[in-house]
C-alpha positions in Angstrom: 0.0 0.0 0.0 2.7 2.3 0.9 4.4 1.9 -2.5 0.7 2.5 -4.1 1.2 5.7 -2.7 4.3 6.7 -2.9 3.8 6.5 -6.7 0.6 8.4 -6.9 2.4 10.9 -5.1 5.7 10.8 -7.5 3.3 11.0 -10.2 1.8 13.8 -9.0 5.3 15.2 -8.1 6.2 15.2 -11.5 2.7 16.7 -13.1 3.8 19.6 -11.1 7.5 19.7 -12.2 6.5 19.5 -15.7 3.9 22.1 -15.5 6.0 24.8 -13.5 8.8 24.0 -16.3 6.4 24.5 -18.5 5.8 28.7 -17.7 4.3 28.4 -14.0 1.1 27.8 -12.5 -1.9 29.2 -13.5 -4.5 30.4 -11.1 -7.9 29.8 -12.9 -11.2 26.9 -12.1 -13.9 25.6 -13.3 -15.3 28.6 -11.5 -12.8 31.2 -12.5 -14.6 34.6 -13.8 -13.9 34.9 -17.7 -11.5 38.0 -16.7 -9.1 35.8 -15.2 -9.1 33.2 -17.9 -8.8 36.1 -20.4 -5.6 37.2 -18.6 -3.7 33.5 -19.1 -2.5 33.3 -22.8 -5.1 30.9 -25.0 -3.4 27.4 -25.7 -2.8 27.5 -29.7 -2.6 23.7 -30.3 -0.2 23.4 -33.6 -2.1 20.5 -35.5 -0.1 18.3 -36.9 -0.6 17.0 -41.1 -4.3 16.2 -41.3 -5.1 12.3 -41.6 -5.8 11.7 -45.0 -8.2 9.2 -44.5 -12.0 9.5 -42.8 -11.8 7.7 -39.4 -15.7 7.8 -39.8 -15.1 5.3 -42.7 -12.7 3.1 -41.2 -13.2 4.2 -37.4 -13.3 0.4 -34.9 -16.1 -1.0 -33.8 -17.9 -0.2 -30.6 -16.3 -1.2 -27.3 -18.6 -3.4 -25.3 -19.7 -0.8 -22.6 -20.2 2.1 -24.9 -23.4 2.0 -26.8 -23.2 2.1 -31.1 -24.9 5.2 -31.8 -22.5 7.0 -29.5 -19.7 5.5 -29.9 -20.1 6.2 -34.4 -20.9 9.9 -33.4 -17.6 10.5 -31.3 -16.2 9.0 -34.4 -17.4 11.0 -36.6 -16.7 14.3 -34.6 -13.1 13.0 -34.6 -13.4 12.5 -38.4 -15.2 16.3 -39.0 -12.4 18.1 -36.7 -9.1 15.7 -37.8 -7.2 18.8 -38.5 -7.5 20.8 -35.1 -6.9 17.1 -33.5 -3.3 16.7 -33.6 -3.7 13.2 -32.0 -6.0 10.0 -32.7 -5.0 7.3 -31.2 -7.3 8.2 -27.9 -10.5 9.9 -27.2 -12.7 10.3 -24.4 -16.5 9.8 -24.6 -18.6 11.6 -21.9 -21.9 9.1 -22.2 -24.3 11.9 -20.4 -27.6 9.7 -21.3 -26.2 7.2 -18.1 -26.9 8.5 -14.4 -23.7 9.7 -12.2 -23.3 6.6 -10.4 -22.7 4.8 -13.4 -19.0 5.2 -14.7 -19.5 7.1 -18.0 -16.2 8.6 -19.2 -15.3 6.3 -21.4 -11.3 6.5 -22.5 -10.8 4.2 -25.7 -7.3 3.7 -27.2 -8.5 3.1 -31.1 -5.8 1.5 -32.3 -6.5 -1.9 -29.9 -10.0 -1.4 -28.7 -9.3 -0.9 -24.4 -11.7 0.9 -22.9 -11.5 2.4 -19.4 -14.5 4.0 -18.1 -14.0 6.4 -14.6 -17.2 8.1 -13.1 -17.9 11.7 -13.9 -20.1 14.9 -12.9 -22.0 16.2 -14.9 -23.1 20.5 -13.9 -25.3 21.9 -11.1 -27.0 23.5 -14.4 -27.8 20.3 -16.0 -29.8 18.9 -13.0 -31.3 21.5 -10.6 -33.4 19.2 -8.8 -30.2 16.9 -8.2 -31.4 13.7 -9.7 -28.2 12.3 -11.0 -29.4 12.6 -14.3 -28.6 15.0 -16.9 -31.1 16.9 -18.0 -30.1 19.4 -20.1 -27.2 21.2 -21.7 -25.9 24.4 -22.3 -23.3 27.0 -23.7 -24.3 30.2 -21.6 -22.0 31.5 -19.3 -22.8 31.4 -15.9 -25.2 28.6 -16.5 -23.1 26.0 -14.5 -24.5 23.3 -17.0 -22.8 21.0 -18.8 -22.5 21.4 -22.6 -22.4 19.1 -25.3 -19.5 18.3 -28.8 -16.5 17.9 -29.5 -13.5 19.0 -26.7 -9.7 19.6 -27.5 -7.6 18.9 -24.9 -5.3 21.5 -24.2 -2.5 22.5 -21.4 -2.2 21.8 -17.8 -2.4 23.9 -14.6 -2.8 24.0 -10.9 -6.1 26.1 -10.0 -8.8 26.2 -7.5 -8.8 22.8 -8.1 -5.8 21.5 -7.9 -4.5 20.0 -11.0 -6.6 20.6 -14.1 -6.5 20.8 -17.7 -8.3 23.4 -20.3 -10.7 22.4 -22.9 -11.4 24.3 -26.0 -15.0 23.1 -27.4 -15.1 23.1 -30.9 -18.5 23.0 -32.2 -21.5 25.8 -31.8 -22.5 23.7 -28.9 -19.7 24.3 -27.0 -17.5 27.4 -28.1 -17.9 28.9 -25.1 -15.8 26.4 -22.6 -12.7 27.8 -22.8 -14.3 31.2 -21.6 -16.2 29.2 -18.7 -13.8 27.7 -17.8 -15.0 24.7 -18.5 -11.8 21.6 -17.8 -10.7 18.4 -16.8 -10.2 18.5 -12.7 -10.8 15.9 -9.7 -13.5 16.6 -7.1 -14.3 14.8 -3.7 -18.0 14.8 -4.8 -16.8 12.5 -7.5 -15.1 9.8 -5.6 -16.9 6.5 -5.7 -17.7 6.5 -1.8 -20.3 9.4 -2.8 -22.7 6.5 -4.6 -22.5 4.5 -1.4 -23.4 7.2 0.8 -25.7 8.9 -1.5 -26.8 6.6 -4.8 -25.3 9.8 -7.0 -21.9 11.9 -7.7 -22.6 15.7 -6.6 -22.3 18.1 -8.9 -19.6 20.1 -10.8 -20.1 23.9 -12.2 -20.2 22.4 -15.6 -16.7 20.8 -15.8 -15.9 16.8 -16.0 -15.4 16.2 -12.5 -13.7 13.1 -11.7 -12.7 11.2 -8.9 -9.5 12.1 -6.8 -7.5 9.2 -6.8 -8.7 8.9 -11.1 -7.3 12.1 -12.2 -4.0 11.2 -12.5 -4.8 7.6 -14.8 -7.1 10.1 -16.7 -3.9 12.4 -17.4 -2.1 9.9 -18.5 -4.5 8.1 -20.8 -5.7 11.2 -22.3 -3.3 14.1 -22.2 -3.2 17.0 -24.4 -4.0 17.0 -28.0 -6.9 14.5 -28.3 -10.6 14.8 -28.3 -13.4 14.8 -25.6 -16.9 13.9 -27.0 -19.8 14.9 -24.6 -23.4 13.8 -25.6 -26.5 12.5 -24.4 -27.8 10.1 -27.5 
C-alpha cells in the first residue's frame, strides 16, 4: 500500500515539475470569472498534417460498454475536426444519457480497442433538482451546465482545483468552454464513496469532475491533444 502511494504521489510530483517547467502555474477553475481566464494566454494547439483518410469510414467497432450510436458519433466528430486534432490514437467519450453513479467517461485507445471507463459529474445547471441525471445542456456563461460536442484537450495547470487541464470546445454547442472555464479536474463529490453514501456523484459547475484518486490515470490516458466527446444520445 505504501508503495501505491508513494507513486501516486511521485506521479503527481512530477505533473507539477513539468507544468512549473512548462511557464508556471496558472491560477484559474472551473469557476474562474472569464476576466481571469482572459488574462492567461489561449493554448494554440499546432495540429499536426491532417489524416488523409476519414476515421468515420474506417473508425473500430464499438467497445462493449459504450453503446453504437454514441460511440459512431464521437467518431465521426473526430473525423469532422481531424485537422485541429493533432492526435488520434485516444479519445474520451462523456456518455451523459447514463446516471452519475454509473462510470460514464469512457477513455478508448483506437488502435487496440481498451476501454477504461471512470465516473464523472455532470453540472449543477444540468440537474437543478439533483437527480443524478442530466437533463439538459448548455453554452451560456454562468449557467453551470454542462455542454455538449467535441473537446480539444489543451494544457495543464494548478487552480482552484488543484491539477486541471483546459478544454477548448469546438463545435457551436460548445464554443464557449474555454471562456467558462470549463476543464478536466478531480473533485471529492466524484469519488466512488459518494454512490454509497448517497446513490449519486454531486455536482460540478459544468466541468468533467472526476474522482481524486482517477485524475492522475485520466492524465495519462488522455493528455493534451486529443478529443473529448460529450453527448446525451
Amino acid at each position: 500500500m505504501t508503495e501505491i502511494f508513494d507513486t501516486v504521489q511521485s506521479r503527481r510530483t512530477l505533473i507539477r515539475s513539468a507544468l512549473a517547467a512548462a511557464g508556471g502555474l496558472a491560477v484559474s477553475s472551473c469557476v474562474a470569472p472569464a476576466a481571469k481566464m482572459a488574462a492567461a494566454p489561449r493554448p494554440i494547439p499546432v495540429p499536426v498534417r491532417p489524416v488523409p483518410v476519414e476515421v468515420a469510414k474506417l473508425g473500430p467497432k464499438a467497445p462493449a460498454n459504450i453503446r453504437p450510436e454514441l460511440f459512431k458519433r464521437a467518431i465521426a466528430a473526430l473525423d469532422q475536426h481531424a485537422g485541429r486534432i493533432p492526435t488520434h490514437d485516444r479519445i474520451a467519450i462523456a456518455d451523459f444519457s447514463q446516471p452519475s453513479y454509473r462510470p460514464r467517461l469512457h477513455l478508448v485507445h483506437l488502435g487496440t480497442g481498451e476501454c477504461e471507463s471512470f465516473l464523472v459529474a455532470h453540472g449543477i445547471g444540468s440537474d437543478p433538482s439533483h437527480t443524478g441525471l442530466l437533463q439538459r445542456f448548455s453554452n451560456e456563461p454562468n449557467s453551470e451546465a454542462s455542454c455538449e460536442g467535441a473537446f480539444l484537450t489543451a494544457d495543464y495547470y494548478v487552480g482552484k482545483h488543484g491539477d486541471s487541464q483546459r478544454l477548448l470546445g469546438l463545435d457551436a454547442t460548445n464554443n464557449n468552454a474555454y471562456e467558462r472555464a470549463i476543464v478536466v479536474h478531480s473533485a471529492w463529490y466524484s469519488n466512488a464513496d459518494m454512490i454509497a453514501q448517497h446513490g449519486k456523484l454531486g455536482r460540478s459547475q459544468g466541468c468533467f469532475a472526476v474522482g481524486e484518486r482517477e485524475l492522475a490515470k485520466v492524465f495519462e490516458r488522455l493528455g493534451p491533444g486529443r478529443m473529448i466527446y460529450s453527448a446525451k444520445v
